[in-house]
N, CA, C and O of each residue as an XYZ file, in Angstrom:
560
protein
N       2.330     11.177     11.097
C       3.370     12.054     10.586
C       2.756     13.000      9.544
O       1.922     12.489      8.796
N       3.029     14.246      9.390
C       2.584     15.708      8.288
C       3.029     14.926      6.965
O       3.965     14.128      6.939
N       2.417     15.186      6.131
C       2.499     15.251      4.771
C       3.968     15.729      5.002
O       4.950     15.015      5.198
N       3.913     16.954      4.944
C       5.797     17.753      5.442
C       6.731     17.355      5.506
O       7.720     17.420      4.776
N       6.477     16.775      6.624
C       7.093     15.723      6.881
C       7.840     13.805      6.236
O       8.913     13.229      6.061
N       6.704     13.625      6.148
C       7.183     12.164      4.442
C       7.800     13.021      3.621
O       8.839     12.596      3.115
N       7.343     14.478      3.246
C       8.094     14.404      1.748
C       9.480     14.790      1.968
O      10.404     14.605      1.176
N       9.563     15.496      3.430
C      11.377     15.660      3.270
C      12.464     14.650      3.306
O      13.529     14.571      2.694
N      11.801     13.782      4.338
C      12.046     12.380      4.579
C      12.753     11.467      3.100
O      13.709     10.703      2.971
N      11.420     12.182      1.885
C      11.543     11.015      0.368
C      12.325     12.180      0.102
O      11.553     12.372     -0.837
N      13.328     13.397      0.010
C      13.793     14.070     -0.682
C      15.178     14.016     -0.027
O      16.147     14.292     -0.735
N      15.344     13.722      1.120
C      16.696     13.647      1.841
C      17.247     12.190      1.393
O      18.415     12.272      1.014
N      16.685     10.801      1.332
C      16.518      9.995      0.431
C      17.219      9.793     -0.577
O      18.241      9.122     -0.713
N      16.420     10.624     -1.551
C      16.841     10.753     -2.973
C      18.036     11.621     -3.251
O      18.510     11.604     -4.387
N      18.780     12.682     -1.944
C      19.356     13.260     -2.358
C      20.617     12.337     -1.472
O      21.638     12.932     -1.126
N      20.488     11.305     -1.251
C      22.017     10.602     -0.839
C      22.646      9.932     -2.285
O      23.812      9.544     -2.355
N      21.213      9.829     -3.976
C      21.981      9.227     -4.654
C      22.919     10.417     -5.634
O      23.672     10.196     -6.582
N      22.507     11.809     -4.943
C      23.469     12.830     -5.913
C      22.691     12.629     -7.381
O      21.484     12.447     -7.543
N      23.662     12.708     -8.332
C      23.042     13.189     -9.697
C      23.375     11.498    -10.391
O      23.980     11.218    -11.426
N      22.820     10.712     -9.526
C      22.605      9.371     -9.811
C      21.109      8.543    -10.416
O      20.546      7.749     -9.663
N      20.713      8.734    -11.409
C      19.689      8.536    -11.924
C      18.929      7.486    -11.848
O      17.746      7.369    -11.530
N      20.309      6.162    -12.412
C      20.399      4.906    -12.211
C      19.907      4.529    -10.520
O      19.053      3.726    -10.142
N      20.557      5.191     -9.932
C      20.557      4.976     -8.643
C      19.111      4.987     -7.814
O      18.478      4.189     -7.122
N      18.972      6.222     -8.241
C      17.189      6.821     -8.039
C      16.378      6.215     -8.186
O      15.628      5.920     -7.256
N      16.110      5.550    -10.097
C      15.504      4.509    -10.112
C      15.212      2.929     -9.537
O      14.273      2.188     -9.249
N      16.738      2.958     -9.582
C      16.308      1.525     -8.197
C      15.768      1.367     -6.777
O      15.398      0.418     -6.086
N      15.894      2.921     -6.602
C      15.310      3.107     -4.858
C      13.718      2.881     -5.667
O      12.974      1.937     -5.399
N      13.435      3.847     -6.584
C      12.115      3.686     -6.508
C      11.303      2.474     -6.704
O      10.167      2.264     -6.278
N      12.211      1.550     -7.561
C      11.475      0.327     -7.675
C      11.578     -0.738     -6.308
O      10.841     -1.644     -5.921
N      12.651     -0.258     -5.869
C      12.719     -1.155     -4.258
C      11.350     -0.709     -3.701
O      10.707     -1.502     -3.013
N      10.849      0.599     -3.984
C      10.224      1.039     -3.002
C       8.758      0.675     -3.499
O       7.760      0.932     -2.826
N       8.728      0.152     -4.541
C       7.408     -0.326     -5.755
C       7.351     -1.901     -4.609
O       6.338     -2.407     -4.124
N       8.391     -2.232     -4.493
C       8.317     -3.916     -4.043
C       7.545     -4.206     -2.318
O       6.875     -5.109     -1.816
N       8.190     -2.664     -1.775
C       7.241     -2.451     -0.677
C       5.962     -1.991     -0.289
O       5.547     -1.880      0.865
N       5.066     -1.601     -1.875
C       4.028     -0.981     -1.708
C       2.798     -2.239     -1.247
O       2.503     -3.354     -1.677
N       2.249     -1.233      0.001
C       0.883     -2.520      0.391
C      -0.237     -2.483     -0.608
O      -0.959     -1.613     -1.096
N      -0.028     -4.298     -0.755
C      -0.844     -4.793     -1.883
C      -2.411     -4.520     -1.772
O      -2.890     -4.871     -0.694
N      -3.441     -3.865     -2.841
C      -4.206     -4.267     -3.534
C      -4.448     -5.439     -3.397
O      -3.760     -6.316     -3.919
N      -5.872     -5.752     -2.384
C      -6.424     -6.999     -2.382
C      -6.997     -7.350     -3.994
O      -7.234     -6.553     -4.902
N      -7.119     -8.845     -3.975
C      -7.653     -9.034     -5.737
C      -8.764     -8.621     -5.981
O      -8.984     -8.178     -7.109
N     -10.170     -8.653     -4.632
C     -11.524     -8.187     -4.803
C     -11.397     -6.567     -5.760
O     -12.318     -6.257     -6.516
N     -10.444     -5.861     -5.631
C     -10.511     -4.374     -6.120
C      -9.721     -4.474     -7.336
O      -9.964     -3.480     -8.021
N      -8.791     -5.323     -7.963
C      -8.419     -4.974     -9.003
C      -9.380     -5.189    -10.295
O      -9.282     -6.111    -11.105
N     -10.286     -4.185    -10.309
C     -10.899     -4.029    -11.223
C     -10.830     -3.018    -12.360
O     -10.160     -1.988    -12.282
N     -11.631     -3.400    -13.532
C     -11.362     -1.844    -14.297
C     -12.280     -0.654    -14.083
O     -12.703     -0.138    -15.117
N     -12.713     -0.059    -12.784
C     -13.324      0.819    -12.705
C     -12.275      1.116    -11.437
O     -12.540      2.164    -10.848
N     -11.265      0.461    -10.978
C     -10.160      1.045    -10.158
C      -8.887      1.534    -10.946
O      -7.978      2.235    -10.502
N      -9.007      1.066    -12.083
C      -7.844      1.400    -12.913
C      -7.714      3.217    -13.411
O      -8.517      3.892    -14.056
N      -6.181      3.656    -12.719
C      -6.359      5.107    -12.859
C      -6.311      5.478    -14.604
O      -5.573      4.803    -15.321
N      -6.834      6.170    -14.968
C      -7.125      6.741    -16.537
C      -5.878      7.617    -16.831
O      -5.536      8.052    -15.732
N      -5.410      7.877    -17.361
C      -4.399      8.564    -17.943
C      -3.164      7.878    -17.653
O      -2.367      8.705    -18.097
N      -2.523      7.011    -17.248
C      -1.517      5.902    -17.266
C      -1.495      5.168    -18.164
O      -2.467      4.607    -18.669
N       0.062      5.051    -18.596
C       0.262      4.305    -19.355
C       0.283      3.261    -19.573
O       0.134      2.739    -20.678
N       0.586      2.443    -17.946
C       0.633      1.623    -17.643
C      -0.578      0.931    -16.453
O      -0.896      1.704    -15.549
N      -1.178     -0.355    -16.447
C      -1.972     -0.344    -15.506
C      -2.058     -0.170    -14.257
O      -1.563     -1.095    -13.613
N      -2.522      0.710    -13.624
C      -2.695      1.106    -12.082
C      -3.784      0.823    -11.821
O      -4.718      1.169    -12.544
N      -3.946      0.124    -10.725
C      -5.189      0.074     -9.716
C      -4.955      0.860     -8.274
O      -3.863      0.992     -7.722
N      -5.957      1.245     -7.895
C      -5.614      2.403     -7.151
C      -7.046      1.989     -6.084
O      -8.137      2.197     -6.614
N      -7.067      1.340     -4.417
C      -8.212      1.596     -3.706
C      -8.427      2.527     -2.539
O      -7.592      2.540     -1.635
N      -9.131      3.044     -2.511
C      -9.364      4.250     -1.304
C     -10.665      3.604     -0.315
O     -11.749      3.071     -0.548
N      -9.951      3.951      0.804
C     -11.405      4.046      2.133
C     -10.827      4.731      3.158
O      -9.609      4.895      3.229
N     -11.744      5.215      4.097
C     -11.564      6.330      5.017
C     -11.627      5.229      6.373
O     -12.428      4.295      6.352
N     -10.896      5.403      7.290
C     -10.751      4.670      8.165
C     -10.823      5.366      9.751
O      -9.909      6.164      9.542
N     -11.102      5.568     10.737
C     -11.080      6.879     11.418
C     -10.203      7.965     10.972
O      -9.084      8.380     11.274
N     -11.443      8.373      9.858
C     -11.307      9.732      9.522
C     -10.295      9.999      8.602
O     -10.268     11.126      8.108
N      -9.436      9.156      8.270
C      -8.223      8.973      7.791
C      -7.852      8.161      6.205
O      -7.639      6.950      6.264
N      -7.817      8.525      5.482
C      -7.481      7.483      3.642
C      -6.476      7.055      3.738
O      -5.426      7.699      3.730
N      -6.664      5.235      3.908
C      -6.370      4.401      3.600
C      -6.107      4.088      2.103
O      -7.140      3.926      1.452
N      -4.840      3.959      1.362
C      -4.966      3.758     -0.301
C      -3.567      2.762     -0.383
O      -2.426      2.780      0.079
N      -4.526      1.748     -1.408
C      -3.907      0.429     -1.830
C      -3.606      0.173     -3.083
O      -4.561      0.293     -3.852
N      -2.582     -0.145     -3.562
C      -2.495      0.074     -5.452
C      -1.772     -0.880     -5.858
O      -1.034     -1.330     -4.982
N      -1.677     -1.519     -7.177
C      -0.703     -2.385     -7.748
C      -0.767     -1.707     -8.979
O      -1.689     -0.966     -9.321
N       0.302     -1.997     -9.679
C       0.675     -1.703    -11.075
C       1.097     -2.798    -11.610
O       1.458     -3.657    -10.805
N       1.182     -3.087    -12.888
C       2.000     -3.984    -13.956
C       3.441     -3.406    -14.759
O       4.054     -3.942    -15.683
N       3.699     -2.238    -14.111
C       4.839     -2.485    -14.413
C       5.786     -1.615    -13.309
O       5.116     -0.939    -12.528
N       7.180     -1.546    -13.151
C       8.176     -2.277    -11.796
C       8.454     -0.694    -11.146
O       8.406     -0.462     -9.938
N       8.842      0.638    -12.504
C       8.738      2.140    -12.259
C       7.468      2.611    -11.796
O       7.342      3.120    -10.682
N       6.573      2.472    -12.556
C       4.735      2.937    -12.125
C       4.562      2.234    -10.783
O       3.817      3.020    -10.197
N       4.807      1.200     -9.921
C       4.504      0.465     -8.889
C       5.236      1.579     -7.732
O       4.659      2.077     -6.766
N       6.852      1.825     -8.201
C       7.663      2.766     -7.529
C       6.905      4.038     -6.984
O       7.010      4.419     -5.818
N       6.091      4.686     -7.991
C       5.716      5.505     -8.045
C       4.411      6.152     -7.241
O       4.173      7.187     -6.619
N       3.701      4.931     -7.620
C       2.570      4.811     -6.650
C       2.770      4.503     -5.308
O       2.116      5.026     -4.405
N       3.831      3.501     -5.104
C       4.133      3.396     -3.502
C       5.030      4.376     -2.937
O       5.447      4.129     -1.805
N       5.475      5.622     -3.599
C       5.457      6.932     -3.317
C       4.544      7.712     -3.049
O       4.696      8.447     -2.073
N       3.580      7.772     -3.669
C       2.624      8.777     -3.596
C       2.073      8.190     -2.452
O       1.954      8.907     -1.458
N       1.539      6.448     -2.378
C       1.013      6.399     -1.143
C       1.843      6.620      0.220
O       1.351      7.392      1.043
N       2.737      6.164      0.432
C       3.688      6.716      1.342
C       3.614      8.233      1.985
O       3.803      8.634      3.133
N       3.362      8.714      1.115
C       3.441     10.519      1.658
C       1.059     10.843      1.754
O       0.500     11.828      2.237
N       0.605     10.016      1.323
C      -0.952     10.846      1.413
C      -1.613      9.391      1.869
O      -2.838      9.349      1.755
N      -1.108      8.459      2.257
C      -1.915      7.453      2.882
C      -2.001      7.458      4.134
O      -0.909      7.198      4.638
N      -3.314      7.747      5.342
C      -2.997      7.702      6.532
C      -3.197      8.962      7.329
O      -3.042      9.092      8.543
N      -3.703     10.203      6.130
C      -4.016     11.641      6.205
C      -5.267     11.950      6.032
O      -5.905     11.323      5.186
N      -5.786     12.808      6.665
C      -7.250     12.584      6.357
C      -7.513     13.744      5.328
O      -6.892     14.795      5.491
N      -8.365     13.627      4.315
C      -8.810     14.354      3.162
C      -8.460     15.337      2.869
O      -7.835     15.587      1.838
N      -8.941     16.464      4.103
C      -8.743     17.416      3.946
C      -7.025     18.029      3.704
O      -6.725     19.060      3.103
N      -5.929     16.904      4.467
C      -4.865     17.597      4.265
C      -4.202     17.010      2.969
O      -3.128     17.456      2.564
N      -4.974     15.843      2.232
C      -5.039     15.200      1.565
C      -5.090     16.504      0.265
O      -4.127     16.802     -0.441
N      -6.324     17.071      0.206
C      -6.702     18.182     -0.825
C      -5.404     19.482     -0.781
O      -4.846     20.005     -1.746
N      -5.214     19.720      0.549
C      -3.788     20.739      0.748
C      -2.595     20.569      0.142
O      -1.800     21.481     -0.084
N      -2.405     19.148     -0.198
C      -1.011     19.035     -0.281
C      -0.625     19.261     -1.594
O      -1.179     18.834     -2.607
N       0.556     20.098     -1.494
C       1.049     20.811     -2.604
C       2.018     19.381     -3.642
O       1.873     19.112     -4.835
N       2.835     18.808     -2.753
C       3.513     17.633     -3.246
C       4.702     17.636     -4.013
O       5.027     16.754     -4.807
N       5.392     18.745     -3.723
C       6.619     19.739     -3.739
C       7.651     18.628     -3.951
O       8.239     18.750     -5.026
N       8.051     17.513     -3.168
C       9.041     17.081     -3.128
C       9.246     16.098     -4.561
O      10.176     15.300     -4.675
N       8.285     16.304     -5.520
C       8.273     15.890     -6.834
C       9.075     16.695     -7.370
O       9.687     16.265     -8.349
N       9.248     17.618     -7.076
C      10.032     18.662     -8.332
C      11.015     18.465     -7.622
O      11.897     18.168     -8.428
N      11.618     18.428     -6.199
C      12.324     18.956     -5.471
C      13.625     17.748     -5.990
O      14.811     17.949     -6.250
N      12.791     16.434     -5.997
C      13.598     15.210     -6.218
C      13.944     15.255     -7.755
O      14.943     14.629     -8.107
N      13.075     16.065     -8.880
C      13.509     16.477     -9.905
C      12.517     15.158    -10.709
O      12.443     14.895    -11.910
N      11.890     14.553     -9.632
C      11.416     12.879    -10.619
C      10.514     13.256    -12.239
O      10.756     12.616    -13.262
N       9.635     14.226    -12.189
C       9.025     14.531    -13.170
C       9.733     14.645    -14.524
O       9.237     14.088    -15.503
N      11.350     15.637    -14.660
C      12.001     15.544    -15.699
C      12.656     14.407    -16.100
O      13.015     14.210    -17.261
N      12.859     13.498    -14.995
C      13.637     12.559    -15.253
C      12.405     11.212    -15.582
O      12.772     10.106    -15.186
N      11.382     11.259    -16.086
C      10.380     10.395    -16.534
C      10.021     10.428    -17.833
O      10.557     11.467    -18.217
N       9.389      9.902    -18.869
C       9.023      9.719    -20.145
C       7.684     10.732    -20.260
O       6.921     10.654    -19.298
N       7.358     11.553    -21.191
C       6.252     12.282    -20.802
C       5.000     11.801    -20.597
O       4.047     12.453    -20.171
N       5.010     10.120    -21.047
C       3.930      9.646    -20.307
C       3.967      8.967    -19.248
O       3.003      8.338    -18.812
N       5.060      9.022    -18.736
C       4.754      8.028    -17.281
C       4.356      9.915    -16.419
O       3.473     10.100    -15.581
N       5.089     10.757    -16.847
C       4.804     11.760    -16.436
C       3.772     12.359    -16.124
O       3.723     12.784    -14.970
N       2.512     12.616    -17.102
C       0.945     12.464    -17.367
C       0.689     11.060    -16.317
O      -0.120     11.214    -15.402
N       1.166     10.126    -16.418
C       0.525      8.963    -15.486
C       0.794      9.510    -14.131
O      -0.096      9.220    -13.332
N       1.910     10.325    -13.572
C       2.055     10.763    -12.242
C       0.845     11.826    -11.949
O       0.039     11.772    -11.020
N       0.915     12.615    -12.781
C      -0.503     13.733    -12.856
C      -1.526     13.199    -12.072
O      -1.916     13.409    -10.924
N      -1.936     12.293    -13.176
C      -2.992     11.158    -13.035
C      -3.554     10.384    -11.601
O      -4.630     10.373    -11.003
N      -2.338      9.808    -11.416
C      -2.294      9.505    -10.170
C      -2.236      9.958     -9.244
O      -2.531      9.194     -8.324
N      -1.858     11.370     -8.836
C      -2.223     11.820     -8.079
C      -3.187     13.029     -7.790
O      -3.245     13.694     -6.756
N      -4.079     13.189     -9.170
C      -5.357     13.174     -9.054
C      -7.050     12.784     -8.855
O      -8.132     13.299     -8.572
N      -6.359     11.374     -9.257
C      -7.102     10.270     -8.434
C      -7.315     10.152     -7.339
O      -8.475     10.103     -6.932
N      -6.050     10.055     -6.363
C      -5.812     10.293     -5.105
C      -6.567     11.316     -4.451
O      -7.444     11.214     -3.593
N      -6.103     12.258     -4.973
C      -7.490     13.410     -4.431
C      -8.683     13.350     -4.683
O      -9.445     13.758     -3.807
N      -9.166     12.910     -5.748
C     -10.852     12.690     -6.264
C     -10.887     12.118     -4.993
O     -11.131     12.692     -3.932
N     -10.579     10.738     -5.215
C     -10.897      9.635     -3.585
C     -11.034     10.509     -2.796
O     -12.172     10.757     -2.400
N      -9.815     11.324     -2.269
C      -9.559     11.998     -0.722
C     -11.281     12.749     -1.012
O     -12.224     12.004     -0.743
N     -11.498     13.692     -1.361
C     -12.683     14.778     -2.216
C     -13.711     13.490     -1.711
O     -13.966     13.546     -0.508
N     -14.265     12.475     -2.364
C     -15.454     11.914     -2.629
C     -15.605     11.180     -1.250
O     -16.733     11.053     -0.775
N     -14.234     10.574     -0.431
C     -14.401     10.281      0.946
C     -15.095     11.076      1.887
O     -16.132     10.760      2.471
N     -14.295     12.397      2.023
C     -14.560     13.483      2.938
C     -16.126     13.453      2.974
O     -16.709     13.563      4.052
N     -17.021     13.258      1.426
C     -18.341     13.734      1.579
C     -18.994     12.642      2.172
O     -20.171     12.792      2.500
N     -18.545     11.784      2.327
C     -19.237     10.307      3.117
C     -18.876     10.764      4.595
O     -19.615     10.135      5.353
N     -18.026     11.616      5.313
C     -17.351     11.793      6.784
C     -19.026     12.355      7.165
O     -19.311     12.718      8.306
């Protein structure tokens, strides 16, 4: 499935809870509970993304041709978050990986409605994501 594609998917979603905040947040943490686990071999601190507030582990590998990314967090919103981001750029290969604009962040409004550091931790995270996508591609 297109990048394009997941994110309208997570924005049609978010827009059944209306100007439900409460609401929003619990999809996202439902959606934290479904993120595929981070084997224990990788939760290390040289997987841990930097600018989070909270701990993220974050693993990348290229699989035919394609980034594979696995993450846990310690806490229940940041987990949400990450099993968002992987949801929409896991399963894409690099290059569309580096393209993606990631629109349906603003679109869903999630950025204002975050603390300015879990906010910086979204940055974060999904600049990581791309480093990986970036440092994979040069191994293709």
């Amino acid at each position: 499935m297109l990048i394009a594609d997941i994110e309208q998917e997570i924005v049609e979603e978010f827009e059944m809870f209306g100007d439900d905040w409460e609401g929003k947040y619990e999809h996202l943490i439902e959606l934290g509970k479904s993120l595929p686990k981070i084997q224990d071999q990788y939760k290390t601190d040289d997987r841990i993304i930097k600018g989070c507030q909270s701990k993220v582990w974050l693993h990348s590998e290229l699989k035919d041709g394609k980034v594979i990314y696995t993450a846990d967090s310690d806490a229940i919103i940041t987990k949400g978050m990450v099993a968002l981001m992987i949801r929409v750029l896991s399963d894409q290969t690099p290059e569309q990986i580096l393209k993606a604009d990631l629109g349906f962040i603003d679109t869903i409004g999630l950025k204002e409605h975050l603390s300015p550091t879990r906010a910086n931790g979204l940055v974060s995270m999904i600049k990581q994501m791309k480093l990986d996508a970036m440092a994979l591609s040069q191994k293709n």
